[in-house]
Biopython code that builds the backbone (N, CA, C, O; Angstrom):
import numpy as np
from Bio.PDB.StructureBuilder import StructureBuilder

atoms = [
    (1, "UNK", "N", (-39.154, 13.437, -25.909)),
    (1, "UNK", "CA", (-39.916, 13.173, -24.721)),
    (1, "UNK", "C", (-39.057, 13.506, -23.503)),
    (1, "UNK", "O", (-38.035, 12.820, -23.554)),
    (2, "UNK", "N", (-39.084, 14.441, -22.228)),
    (2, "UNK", "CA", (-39.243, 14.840, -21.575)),
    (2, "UNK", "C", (-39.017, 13.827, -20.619)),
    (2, "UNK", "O", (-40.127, 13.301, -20.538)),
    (3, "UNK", "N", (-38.103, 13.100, -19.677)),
    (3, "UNK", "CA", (-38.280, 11.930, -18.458)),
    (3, "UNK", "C", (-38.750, 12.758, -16.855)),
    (3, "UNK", "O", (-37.554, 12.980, -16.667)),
    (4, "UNK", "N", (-39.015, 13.001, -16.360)),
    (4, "UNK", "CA", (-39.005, 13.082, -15.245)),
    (4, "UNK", "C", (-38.151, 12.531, -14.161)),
    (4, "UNK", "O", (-37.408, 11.586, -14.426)),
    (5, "UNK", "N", (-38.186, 12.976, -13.102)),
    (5, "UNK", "CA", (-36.936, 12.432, -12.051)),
    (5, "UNK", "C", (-37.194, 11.395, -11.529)),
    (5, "UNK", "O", (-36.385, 10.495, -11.306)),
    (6, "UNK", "N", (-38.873, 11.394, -11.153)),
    (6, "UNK", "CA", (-39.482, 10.277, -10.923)),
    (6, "UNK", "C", (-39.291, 9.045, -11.859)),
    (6, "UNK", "O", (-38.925, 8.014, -11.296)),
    (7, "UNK", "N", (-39.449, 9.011, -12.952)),
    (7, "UNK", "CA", (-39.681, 7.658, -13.969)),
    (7, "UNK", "C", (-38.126, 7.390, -14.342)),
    (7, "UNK", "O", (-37.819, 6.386, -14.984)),
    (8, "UNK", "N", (-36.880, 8.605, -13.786)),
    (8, "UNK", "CA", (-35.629, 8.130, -14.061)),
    (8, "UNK", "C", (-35.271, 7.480, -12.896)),
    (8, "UNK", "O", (-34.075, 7.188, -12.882)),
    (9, "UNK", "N", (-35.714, 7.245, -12.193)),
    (9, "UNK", "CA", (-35.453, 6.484, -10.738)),
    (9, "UNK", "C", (-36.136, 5.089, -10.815)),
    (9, "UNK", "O", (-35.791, 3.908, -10.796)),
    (10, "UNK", "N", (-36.978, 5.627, -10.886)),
    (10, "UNK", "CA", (-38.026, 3.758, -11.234)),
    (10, "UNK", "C", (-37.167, 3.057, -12.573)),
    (10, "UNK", "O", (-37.090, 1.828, -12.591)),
    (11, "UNK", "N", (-36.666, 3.680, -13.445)),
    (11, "UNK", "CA", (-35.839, 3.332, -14.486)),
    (11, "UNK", "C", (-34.389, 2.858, -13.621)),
    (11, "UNK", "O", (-34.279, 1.636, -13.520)),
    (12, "UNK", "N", (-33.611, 3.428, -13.181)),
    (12, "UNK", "CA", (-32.577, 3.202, -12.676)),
    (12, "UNK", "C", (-32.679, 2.198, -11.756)),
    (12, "UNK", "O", (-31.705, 1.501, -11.469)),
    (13, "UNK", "N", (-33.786, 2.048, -11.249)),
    (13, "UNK", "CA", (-33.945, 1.087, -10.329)),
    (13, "UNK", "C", (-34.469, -0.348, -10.690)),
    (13, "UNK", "O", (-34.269, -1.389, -10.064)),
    (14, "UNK", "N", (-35.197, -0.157, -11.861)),
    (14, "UNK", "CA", (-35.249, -1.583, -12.637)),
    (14, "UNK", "C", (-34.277, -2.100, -13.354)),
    (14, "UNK", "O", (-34.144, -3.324, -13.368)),
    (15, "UNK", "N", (-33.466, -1.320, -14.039)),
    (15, "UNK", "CA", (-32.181, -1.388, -14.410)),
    (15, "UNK", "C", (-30.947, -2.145, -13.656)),
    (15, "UNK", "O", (-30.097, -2.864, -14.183)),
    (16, "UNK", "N", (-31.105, -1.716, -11.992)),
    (16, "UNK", "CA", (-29.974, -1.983, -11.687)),
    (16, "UNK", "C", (-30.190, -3.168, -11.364)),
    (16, "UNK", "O", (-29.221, -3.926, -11.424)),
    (17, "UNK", "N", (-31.844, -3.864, -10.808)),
    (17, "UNK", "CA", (-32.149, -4.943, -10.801)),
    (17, "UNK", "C", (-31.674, -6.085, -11.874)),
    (17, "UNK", "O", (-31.008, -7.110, -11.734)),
    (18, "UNK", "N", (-32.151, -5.617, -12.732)),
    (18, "UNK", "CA", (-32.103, -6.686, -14.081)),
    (18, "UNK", "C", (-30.397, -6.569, -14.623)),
    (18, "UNK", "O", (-29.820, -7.384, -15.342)),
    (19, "UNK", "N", (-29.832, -5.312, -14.040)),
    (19, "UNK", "CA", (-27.992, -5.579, -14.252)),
    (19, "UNK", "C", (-27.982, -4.962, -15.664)),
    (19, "UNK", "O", (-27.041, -5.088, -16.448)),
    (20, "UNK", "N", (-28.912, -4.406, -15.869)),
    (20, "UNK", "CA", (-28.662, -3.402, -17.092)),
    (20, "UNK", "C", (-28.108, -1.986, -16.894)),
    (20, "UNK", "O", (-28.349, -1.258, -15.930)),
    (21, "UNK", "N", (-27.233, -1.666, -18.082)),
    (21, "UNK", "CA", (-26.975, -0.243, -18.102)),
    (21, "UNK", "C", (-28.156, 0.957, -18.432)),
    (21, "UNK", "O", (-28.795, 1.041, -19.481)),
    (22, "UNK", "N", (-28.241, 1.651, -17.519)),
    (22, "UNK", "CA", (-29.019, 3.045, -17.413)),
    (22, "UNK", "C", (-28.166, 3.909, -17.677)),
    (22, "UNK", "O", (-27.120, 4.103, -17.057)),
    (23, "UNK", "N", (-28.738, 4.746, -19.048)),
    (23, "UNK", "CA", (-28.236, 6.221, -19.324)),
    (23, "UNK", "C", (-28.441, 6.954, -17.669)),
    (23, "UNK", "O", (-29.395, 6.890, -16.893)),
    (24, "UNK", "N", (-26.874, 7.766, -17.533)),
    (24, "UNK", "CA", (-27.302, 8.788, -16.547)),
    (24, "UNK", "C", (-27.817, 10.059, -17.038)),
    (24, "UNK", "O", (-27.200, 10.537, -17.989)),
    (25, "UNK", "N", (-28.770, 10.674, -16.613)),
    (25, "UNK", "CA", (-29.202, 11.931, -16.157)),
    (25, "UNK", "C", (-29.481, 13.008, -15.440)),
    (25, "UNK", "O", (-30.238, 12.775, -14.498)),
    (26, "UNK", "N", (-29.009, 14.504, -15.599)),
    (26, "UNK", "CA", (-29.052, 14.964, -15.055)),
    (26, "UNK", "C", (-30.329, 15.660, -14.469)),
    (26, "UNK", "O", (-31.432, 15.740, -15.009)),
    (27, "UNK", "N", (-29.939, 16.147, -13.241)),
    (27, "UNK", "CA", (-31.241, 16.997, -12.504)),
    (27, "UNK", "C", (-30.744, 18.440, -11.798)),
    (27, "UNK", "O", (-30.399, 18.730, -10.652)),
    (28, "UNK", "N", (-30.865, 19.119, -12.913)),
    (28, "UNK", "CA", (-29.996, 20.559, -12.629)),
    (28, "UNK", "C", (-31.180, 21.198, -11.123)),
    (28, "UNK", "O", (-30.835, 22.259, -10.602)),
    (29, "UNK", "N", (-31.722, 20.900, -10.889)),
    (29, "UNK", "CA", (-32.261, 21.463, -9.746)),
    (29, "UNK", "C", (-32.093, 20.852, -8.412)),
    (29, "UNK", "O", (-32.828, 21.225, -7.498)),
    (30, "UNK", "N", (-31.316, 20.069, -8.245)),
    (30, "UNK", "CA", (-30.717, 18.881, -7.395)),
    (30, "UNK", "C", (-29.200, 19.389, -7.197)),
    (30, "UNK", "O", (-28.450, 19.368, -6.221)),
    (31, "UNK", "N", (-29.068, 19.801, -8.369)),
    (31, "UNK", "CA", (-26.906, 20.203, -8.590)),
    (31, "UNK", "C", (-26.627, 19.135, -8.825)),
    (31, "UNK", "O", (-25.499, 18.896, -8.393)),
    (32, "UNK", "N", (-27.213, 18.050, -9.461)),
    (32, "UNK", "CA", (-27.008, 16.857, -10.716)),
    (32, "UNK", "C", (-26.364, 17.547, -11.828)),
    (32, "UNK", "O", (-26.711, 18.704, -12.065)),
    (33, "UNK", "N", (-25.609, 17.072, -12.426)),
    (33, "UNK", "CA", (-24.734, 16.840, -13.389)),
    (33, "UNK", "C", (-24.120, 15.972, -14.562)),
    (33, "UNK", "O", (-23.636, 14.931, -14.116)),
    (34, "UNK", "N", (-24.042, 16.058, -15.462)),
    (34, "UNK", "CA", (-23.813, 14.724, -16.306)),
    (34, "UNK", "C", (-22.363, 15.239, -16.961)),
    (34, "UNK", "O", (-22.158, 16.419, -17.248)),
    (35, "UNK", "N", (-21.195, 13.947, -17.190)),
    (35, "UNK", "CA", (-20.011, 14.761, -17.927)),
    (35, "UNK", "C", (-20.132, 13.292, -19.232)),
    (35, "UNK", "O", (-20.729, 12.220, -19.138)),
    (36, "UNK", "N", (-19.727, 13.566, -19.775)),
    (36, "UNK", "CA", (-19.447, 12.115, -21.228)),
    (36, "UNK", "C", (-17.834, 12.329, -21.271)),
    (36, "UNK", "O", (-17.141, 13.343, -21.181)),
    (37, "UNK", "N", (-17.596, 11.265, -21.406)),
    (37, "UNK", "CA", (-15.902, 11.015, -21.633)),
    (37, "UNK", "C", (-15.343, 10.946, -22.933)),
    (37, "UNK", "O", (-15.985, 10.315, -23.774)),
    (38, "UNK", "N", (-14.273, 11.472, -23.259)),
    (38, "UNK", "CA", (-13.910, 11.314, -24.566)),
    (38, "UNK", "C", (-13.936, 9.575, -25.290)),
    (38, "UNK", "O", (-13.769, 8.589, -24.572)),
    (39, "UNK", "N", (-14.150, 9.493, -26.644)),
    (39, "UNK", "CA", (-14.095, 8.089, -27.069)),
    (39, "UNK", "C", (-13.264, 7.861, -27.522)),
    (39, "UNK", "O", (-12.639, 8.500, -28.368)),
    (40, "UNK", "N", (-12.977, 6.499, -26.880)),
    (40, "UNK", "CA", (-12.093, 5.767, -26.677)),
    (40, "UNK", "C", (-12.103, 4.966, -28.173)),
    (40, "UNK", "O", (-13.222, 4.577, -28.509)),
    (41, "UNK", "N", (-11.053, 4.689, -29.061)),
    (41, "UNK", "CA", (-11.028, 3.595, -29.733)),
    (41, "UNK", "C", (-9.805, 2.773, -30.196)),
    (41, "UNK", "O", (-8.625, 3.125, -30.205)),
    (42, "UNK", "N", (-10.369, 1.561, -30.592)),
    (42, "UNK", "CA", (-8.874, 0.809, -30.886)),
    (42, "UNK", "C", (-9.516, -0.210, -31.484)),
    (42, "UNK", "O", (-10.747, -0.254, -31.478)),
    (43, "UNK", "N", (-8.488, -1.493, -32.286)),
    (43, "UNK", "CA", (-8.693, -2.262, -32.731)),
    (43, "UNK", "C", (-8.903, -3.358, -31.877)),
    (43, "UNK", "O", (-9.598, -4.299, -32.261)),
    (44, "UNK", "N", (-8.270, -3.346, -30.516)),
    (44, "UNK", "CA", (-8.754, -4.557, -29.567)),
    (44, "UNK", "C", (-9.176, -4.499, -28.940)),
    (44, "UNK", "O", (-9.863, -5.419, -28.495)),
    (45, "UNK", "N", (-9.008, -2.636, -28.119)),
    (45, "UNK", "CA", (-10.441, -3.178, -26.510)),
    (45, "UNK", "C", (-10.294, -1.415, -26.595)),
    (45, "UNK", "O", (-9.550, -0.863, -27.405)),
    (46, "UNK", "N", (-10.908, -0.891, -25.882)),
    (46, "UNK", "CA", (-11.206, 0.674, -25.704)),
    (46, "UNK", "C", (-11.523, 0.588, -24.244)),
    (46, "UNK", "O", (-12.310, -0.151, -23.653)),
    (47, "UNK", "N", (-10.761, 1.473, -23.830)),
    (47, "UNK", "CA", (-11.283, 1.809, -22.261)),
    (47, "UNK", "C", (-10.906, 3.195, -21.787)),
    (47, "UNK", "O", (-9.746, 3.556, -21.589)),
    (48, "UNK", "N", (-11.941, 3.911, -21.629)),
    (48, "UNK", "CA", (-12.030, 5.050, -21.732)),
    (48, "UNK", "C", (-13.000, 5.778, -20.629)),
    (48, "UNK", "O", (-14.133, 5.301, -20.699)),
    (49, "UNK", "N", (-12.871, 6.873, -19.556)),
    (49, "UNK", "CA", (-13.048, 7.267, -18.123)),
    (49, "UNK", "C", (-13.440, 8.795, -18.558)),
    (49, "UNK", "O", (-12.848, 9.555, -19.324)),
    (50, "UNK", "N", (-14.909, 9.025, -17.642)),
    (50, "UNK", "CA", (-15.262, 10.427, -17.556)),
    (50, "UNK", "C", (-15.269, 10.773, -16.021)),
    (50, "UNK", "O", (-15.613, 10.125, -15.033)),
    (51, "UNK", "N", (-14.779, 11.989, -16.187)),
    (51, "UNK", "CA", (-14.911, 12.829, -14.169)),
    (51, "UNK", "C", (-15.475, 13.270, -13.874)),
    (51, "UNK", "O", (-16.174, 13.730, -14.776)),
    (52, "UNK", "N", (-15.906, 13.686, -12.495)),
    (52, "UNK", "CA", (-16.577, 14.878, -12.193)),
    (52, "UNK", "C", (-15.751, 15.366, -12.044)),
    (52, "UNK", "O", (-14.575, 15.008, -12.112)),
    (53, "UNK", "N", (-16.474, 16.827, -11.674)),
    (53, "UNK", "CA", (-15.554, 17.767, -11.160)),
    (53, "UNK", "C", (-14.796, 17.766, -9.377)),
    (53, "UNK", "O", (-15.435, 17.457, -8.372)),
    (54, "UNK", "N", (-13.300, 18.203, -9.395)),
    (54, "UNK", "CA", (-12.776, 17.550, -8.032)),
    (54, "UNK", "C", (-13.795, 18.532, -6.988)),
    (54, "UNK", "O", (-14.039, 19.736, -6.917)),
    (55, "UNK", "N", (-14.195, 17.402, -6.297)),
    (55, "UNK", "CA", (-14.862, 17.522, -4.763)),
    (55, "UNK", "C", (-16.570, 16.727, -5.114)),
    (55, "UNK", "O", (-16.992, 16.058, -4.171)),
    (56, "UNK", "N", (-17.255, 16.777, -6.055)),
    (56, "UNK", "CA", (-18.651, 16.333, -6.154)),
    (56, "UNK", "C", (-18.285, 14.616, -6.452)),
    (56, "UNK", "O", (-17.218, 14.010, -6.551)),
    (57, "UNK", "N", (-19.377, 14.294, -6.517)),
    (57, "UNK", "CA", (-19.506, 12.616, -6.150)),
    (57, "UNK", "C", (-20.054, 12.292, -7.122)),
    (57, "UNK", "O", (-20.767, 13.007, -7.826)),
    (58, "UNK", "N", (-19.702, 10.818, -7.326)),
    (58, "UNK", "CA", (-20.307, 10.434, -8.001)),
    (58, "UNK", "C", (-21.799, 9.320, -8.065)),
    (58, "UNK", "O", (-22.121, 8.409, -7.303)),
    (59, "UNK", "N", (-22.311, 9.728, -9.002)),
    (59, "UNK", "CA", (-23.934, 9.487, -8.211)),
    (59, "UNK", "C", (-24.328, 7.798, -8.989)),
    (59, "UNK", "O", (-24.988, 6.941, -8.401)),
    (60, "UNK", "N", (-23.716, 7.622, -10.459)),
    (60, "UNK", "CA", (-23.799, 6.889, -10.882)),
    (60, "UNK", "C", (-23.353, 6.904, -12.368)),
    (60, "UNK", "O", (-22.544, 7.809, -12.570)),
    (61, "UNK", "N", (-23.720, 5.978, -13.743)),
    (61, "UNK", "CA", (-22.935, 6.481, -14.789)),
    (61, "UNK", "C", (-23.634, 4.959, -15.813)),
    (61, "UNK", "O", (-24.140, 3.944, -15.334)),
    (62, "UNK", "N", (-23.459, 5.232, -17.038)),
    (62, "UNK", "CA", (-23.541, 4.675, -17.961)),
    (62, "UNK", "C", (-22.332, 4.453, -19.062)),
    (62, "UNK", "O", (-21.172, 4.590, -18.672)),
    (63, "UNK", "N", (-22.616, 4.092, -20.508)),
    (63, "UNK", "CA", (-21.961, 4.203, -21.616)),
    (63, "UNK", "C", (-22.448, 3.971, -22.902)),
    (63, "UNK", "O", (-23.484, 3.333, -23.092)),
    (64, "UNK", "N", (-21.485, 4.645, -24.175)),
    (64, "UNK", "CA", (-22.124, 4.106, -25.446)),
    (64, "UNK", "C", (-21.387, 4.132, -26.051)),
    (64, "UNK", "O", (-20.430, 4.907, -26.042)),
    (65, "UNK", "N", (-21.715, 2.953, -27.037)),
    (65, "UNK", "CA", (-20.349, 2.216, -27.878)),
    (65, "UNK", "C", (-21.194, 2.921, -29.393)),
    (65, "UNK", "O", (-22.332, 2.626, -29.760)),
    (66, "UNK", "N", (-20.539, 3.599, -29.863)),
    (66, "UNK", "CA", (-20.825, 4.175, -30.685)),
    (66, "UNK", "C", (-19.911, 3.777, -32.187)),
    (66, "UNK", "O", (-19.504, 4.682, -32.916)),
    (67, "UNK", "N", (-19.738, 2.719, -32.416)),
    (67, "UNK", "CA", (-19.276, 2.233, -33.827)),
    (67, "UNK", "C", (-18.695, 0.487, -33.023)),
    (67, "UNK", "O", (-18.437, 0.226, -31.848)),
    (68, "UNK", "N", (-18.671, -0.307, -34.137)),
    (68, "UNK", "CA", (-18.077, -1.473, -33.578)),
    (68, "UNK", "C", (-19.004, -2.647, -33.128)),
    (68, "UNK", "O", (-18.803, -3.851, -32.964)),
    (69, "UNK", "N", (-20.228, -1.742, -32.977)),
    (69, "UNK", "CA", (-21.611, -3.118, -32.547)),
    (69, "UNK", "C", (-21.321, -4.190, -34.073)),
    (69, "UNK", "O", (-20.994, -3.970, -35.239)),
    (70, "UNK", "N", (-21.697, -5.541, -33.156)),
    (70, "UNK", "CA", (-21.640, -6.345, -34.126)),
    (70, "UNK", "C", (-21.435, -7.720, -34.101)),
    (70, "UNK", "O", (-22.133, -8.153, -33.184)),
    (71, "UNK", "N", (-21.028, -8.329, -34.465)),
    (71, "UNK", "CA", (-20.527, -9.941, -34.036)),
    (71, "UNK", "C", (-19.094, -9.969, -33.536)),
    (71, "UNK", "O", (-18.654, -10.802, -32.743)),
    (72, "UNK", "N", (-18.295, -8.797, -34.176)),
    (72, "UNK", "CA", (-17.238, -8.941, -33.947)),
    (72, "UNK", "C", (-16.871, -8.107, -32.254)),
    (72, "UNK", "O", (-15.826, -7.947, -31.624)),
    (73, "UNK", "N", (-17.894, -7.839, -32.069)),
    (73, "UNK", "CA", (-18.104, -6.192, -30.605)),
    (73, "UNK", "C", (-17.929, -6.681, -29.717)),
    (73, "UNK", "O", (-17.306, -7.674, -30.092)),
    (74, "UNK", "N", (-18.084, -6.785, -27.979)),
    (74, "UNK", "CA", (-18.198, -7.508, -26.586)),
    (74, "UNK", "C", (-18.062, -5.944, -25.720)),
    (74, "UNK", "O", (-17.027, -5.294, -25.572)),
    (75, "UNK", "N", (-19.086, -5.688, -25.351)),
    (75, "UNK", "CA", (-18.930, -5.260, -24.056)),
    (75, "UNK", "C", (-18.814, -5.248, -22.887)),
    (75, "UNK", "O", (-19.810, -5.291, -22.165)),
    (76, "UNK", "N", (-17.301, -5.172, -22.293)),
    (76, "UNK", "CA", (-17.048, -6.202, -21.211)),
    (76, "UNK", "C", (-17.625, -5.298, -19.634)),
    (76, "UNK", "O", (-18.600, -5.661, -18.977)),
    (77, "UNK", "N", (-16.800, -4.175, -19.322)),
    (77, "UNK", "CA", (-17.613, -3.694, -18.218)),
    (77, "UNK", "C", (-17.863, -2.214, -18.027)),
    (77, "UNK", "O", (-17.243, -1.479, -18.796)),
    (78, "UNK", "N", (-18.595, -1.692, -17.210)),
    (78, "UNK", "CA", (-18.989, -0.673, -17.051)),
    (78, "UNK", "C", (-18.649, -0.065, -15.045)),
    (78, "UNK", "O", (-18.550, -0.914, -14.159)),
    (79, "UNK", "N", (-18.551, 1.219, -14.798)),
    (79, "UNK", "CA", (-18.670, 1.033, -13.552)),
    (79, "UNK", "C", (-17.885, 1.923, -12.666)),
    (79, "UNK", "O", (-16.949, 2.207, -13.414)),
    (80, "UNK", "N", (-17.678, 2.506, -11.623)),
    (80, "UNK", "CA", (-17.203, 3.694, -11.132)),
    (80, "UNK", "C", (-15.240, 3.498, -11.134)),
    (80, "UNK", "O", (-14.712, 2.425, -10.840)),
    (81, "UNK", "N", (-14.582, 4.527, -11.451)),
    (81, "UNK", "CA", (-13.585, 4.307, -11.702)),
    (81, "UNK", "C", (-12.888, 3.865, -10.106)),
    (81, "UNK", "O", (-13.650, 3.938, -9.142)),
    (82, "UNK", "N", (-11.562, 3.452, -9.895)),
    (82, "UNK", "CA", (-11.039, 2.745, -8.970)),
    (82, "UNK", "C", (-10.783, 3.793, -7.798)),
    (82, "UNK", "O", (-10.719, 3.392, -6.636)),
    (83, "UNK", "N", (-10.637, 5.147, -8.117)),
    (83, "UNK", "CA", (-10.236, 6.567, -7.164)),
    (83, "UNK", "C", (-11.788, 7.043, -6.782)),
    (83, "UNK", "O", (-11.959, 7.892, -5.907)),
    (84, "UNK", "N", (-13.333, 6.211, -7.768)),
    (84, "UNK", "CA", (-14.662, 7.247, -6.860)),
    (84, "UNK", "C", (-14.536, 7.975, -7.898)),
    (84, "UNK", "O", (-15.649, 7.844, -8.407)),
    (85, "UNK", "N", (-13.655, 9.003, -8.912)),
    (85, "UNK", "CA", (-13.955, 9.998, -9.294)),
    (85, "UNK", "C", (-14.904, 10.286, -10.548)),
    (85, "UNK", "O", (-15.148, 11.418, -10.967)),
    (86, "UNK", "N", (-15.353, 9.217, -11.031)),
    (86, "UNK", "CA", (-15.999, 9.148, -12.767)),
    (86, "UNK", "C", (-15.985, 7.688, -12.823)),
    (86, "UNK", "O", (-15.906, 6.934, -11.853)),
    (87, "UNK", "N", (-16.070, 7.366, -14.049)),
    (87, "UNK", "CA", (-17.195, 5.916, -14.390)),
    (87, "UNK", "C", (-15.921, 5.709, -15.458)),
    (87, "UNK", "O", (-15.312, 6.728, -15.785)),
    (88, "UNK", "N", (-15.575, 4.644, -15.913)),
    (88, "UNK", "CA", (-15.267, 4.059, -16.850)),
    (88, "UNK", "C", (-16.132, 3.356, -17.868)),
    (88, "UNK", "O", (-17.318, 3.280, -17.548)),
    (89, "UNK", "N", (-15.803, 2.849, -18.974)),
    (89, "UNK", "CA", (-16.429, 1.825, -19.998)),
    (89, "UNK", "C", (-14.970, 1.379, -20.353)),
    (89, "UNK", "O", (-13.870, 1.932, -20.387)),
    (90, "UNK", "N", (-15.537, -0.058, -20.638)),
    (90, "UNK", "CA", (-14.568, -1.293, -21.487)),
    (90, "UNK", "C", (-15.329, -1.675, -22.313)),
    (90, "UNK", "O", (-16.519, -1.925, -22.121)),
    (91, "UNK", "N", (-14.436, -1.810, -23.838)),
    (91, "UNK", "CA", (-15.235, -2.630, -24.933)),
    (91, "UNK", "C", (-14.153, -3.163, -25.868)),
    (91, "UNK", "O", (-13.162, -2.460, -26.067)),
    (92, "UNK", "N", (-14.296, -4.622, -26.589)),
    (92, "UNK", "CA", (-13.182, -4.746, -27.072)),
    (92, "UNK", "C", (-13.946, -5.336, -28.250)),
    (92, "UNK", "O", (-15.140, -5.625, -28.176)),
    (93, "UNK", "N", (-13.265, -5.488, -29.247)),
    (93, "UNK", "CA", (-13.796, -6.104, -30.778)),
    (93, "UNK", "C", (-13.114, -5.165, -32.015)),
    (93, "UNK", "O", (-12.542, -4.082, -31.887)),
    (94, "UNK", "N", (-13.242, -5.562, -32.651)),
    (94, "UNK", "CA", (-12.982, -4.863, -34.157)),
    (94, "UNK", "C", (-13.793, -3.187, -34.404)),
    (94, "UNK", "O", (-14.994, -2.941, -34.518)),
    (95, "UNK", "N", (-12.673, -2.294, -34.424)),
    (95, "UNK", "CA", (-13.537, -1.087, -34.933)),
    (95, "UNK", "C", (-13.815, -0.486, -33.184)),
    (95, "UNK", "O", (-13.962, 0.724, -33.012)),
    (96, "UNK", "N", (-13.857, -1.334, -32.132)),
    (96, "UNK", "CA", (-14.724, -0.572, -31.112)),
    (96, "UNK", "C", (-14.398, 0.475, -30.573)),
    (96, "UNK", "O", (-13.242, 0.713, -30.225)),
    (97, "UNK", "N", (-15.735, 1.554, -30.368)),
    (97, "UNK", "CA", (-15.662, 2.773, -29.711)),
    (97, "UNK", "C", (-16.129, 3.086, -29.259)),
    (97, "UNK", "O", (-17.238, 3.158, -29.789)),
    (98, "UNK", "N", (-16.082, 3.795, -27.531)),
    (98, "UNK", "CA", (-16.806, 3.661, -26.517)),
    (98, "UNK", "C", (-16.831, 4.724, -26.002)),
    (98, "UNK", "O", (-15.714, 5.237, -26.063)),
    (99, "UNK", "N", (-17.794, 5.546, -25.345)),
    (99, "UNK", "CA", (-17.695, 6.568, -24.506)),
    (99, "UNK", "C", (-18.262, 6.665, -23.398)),
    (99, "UNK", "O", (-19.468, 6.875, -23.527)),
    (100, "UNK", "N", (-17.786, 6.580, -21.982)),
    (100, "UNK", "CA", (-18.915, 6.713, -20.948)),
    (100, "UNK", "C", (-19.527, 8.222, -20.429)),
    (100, "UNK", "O", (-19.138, 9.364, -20.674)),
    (101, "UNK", "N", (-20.109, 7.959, -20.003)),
    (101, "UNK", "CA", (-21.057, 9.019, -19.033)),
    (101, "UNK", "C", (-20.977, 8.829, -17.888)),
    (101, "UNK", "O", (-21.013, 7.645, -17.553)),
    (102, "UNK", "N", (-20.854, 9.756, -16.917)),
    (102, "UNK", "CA", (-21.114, 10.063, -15.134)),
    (102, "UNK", "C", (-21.941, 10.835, -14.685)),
    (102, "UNK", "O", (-21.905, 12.029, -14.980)),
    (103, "UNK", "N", (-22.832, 10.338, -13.903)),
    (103, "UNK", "CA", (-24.047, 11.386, -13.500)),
    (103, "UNK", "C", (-23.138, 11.932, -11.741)),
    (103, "UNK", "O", (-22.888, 11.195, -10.786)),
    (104, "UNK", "N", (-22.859, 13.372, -11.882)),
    (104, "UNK", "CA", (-22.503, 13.782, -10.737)),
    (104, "UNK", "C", (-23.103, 14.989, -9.574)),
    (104, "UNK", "O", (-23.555, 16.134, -9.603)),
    (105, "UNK", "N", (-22.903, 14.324, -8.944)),
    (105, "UNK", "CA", (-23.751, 15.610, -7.226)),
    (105, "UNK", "C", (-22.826, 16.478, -7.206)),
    (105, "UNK", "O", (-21.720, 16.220, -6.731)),
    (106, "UNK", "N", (-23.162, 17.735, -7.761)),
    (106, "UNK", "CA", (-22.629, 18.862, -6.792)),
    (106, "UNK", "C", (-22.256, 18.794, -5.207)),
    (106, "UNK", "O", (-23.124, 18.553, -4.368)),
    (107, "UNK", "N", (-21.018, 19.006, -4.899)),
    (107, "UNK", "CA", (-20.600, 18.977, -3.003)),
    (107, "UNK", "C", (-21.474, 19.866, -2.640)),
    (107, "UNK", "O", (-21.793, 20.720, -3.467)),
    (108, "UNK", "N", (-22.157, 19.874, -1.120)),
    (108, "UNK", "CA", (-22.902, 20.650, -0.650)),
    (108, "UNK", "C", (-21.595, 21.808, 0.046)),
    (108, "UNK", "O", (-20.436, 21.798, 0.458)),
    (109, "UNK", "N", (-22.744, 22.719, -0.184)),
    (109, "UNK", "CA", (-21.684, 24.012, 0.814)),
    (109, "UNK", "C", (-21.578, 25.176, -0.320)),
    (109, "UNK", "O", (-20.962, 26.216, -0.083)),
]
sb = StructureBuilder()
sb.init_structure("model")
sb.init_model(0)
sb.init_chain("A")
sb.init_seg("    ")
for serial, (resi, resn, name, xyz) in enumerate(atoms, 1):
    if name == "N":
        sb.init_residue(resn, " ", resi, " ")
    sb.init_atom(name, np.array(xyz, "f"), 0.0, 1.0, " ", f" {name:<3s}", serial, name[0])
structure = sb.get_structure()
């Protein structure tokens, strides 16, 4: 299924309400961009950072813990890295492995 830009906005925007994570997506006709970060893993916490490219912004970002869900799992935070440049994910538990996503704007010019 196909999202539109429209229903990813009304999505992102109920999302950010309710403090949930929204997959980012891109909108190649915008000069939107999406990068995924390598995954991160370890036996106690994974924290692991995707970029844009230097000069574009960052528009917003998600993550996915891709092994490690479970009783033993916690996903602690999500959220733009400390420099602006890409998004981080934190996850700690047994087995956990995490990868984030950054949805990024092309710089104008």
């Amino acid at each position: 299924m196909k999202r539109t830009t429209a229903s990813l906005a009304l999505i992102a925007a109920v999302g950010g309400v309710l403090g949930m994570a929204v997959p980012a997506t891109a909108d190649d006709a915008n000069g939107q961009y999406t990068v995924t970060g390598p995954e991160a893993s370890s036996r106690g916490k994974a924290v692991t950072e995707a970029h844009c490219k230097p000069g574009d912004l960052v528009v917003g970002g998600s993550y996915e813990v891709t092994d490690g869900v479970g009783s033993s799992s916690l996903f602690v935070s999500t959220g733009p890295t400390a420099d602006a440049t890409g998004w981080y994910a934190h996850a700690q538990g047994n087995r956990t492995k995490a990868k984030p996503i950054v949805l990024c704007q092309k710089a104008a010019g």
